[in-house]
C-alpha positions as CSV (number, residue, x, y, z in Angstrom):
1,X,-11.9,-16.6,-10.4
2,X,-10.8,-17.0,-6.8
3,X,-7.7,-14.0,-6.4
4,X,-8.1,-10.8,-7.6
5,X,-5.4,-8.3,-7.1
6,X,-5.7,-4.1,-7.5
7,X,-2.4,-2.6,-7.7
8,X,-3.9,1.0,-9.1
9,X,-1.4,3.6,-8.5
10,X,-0.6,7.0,-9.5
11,X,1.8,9.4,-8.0
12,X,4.1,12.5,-8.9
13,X,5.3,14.9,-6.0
14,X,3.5,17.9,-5.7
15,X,3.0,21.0,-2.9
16,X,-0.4,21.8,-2.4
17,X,-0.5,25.0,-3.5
18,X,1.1,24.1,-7.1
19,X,-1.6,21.2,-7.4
20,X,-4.0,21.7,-9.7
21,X,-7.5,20.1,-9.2
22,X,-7.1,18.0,-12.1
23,X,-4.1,16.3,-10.7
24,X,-5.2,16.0,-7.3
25,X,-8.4,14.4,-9.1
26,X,-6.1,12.5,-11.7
27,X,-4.5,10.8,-8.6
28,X,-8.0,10.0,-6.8
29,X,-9.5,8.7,-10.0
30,X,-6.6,6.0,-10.5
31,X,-5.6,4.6,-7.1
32,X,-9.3,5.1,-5.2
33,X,-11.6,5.1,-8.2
34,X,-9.7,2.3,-10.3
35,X,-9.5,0.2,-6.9
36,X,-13.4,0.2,-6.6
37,X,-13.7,-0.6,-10.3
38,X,-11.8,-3.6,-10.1
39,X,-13.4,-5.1,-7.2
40,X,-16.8,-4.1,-8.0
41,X,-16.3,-5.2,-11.7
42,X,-15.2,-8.6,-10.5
43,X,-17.9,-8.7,-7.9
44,X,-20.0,-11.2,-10.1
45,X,-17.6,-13.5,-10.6
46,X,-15.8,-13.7,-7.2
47,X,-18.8,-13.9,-4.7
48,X,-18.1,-17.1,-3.5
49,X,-16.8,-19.0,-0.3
50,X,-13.0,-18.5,-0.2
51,X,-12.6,-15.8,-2.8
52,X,-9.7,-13.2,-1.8
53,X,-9.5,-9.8,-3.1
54,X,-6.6,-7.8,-2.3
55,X,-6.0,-3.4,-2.6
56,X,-2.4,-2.2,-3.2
57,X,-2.3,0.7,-0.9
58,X,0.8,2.9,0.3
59,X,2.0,4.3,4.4
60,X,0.7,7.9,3.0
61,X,-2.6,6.3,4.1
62,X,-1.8,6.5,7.6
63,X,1.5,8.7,7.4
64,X,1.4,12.7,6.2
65,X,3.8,13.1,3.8
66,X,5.0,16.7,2.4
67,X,4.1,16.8,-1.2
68,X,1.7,13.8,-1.3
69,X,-1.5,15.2,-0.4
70,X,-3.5,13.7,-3.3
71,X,-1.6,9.8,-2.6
72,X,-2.1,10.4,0.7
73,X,-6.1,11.1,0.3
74,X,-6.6,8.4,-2.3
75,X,-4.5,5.9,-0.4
76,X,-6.7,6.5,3.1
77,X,-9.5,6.0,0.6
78,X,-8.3,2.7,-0.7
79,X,-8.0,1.3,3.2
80,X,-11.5,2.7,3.9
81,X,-12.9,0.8,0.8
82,X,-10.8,-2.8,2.2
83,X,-12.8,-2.4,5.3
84,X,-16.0,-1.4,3.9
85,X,-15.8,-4.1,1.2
86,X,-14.7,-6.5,4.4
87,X,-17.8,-5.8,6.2
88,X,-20.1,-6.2,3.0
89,X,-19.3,-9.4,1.1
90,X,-17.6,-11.3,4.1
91,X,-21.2,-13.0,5.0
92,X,-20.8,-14.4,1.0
93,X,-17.6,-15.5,2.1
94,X,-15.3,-13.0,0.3
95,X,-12.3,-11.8,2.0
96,X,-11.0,-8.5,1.2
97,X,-7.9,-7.1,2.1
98,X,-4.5,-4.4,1.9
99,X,-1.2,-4.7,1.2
100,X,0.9,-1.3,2.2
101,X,4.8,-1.5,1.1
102,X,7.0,0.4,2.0
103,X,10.4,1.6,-0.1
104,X,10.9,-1.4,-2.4
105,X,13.9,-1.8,-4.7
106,X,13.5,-1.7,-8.4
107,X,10.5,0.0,-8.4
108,X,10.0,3.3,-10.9
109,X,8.5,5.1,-7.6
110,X,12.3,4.9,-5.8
111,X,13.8,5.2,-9.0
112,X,12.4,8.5,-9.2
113,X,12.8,9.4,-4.9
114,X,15.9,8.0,-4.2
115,X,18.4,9.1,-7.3
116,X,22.0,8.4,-5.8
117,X,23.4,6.5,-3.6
118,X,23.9,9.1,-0.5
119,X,20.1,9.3,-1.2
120,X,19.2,5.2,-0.9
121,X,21.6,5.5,2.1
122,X,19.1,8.4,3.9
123,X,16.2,6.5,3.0
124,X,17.4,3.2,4.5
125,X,18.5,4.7,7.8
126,X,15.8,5.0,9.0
127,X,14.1,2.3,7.7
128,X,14.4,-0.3,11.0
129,X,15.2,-3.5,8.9
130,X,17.9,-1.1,7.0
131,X,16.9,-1.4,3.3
132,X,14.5,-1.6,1.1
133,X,12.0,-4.6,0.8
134,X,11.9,-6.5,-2.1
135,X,9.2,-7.3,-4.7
136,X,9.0,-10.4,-4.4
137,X,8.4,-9.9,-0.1
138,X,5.4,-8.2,-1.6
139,X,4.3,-10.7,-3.8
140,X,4.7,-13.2,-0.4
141,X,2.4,-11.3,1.3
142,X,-0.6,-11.1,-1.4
143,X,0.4,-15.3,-1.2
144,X,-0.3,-15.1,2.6
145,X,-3.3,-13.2,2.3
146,X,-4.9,-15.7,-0.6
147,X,-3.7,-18.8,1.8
148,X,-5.5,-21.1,4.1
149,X,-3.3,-19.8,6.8
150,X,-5.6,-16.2,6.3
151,X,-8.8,-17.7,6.2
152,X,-9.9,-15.9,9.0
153,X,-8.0,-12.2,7.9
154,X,-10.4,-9.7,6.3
155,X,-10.3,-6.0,5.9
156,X,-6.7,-6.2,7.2
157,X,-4.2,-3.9,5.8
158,X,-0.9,-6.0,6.0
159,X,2.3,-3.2,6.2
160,X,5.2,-4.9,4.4
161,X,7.5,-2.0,5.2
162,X,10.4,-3.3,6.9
163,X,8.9,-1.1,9.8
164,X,9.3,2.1,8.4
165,X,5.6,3.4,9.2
166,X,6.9,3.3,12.3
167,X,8.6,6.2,11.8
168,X,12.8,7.5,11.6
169,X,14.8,4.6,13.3
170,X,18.0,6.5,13.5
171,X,18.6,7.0,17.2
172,X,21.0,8.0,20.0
173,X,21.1,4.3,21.0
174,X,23.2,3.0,18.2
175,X,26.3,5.1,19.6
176,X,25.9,2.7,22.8
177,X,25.9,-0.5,21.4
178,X,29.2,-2.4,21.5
């Protein structure tokens, strides 16, 4: 074993004040608590030279979002335990790293967030590549990340976003372009 990849997720939208404990837990328990399991259950048998482990994580790791308080916690979590587990099995040679998408098409999470077409159109205006990435641009990263060319890349979290951590990219500007 040489890869190993932890795509734990969980979500549902929720205010704070209508979460209950067990949800904001239920979250925690698969996206932070299932990303530790995998790695440190394949520990044994990836603790070589070369070996690449790679955490699924999400922008609400870095970026507040209203009604995401418990992706948002378990997510920061999942980047904290990349750059722990960077620091602790990279003298064994293991290389451990994130991947953060951003909106990506076909997905059951935008099927559920962006339910017409007006609302695709919102999301992708102000998303600075203008649409959504695609799974297989994910899938091209985790390849990067297990590649020679990343030999030297641990406890990186690689955004695959299309820039849209980098906040609303509608702006006054576009009215002056010719």
């Amino acid at each position: 074993m040489d890869i190993v990849v932890s795509g734990a997720a969980g979500n549902f939208l929720a205010p704070v004040a209508g979460l209950s404990a067990n949800g904001f837990r239920t979250v925690v328990d698969i996206d932070l608590n299932g990303t530790f399991n995998v790695f440190r259950g394949c520990y044994d048998l990836i603790r070589k030279p070369g070996a690449s482990l790679i955490a699924i994580s999400a922008g609400q790791a870095v970026n507040p979002i209203v009604l995401q308080a418990h992706a948002c916690a378990a997510k920061a979590g999942v980047n904290q335990l990349v750059r722990v587990l960077a620091m602790e099995w990279g003298p064994e040679g293991v290389r451990v790293n994130g991947i953060s998408p951003g909106p990506i098409a076909g997905t059951e999470g935008m099927a559920r967030l962006a339910t017409s077409d007006a609302a695709t159109k919102s999301r992708t205006d102000r998303i600075p590549l203008r649409r959504y990435g695609e799974i297989g641009e994910v899938a091209e990263s985790a390849v990067f990340l297990c590649s020679s060319s990343a030999h030297y890349v641990t406890g990186t979290i690689l955004d695959c976003d299309g820039g849209s951590q980098l906040g609303d990219a509608r702006d006054m500007a576009e009215q002056f372009r010719a």
